[in-house]
C-alpha positions, 0 to 999 in steps of 0.5 A: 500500500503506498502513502497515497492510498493510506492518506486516502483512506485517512481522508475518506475517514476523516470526512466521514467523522466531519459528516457525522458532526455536521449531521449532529450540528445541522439538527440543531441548526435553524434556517437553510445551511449552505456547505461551502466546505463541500467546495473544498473537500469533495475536489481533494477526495476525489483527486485522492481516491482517482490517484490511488486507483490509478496507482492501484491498477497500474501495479 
């Protein structure tokens, strides 16, 4: 396993723990919430999990 995909799977658990708080802060939250880190996060996500496959099948 090489260090992309170990920092893949970090990342994808990292933003599943970042949802489940957001989940837990948006039931309590009033009004409509926009996700603007979304805007960030998603990008960096799927660069990663495209780099690890590539690296993934390449071998």
């Amino acid at each position: 396993m090489t260090k992309i995909q170990k920092a893949t799977i970090t990342a994808i658990t990292l933003y599943i723990l970042w949802e489940i708080s957001i989940w837990f802060w948006a039931k309590d939250a009033e009004g409509a919430i926009i996700r603007v880190d979304l805007l960030i996060v998603y990008p960096i996500l799927i660069i990663l999990i495209g780099i690890s496959t590539w690296q993934k099948f390449r071998k």
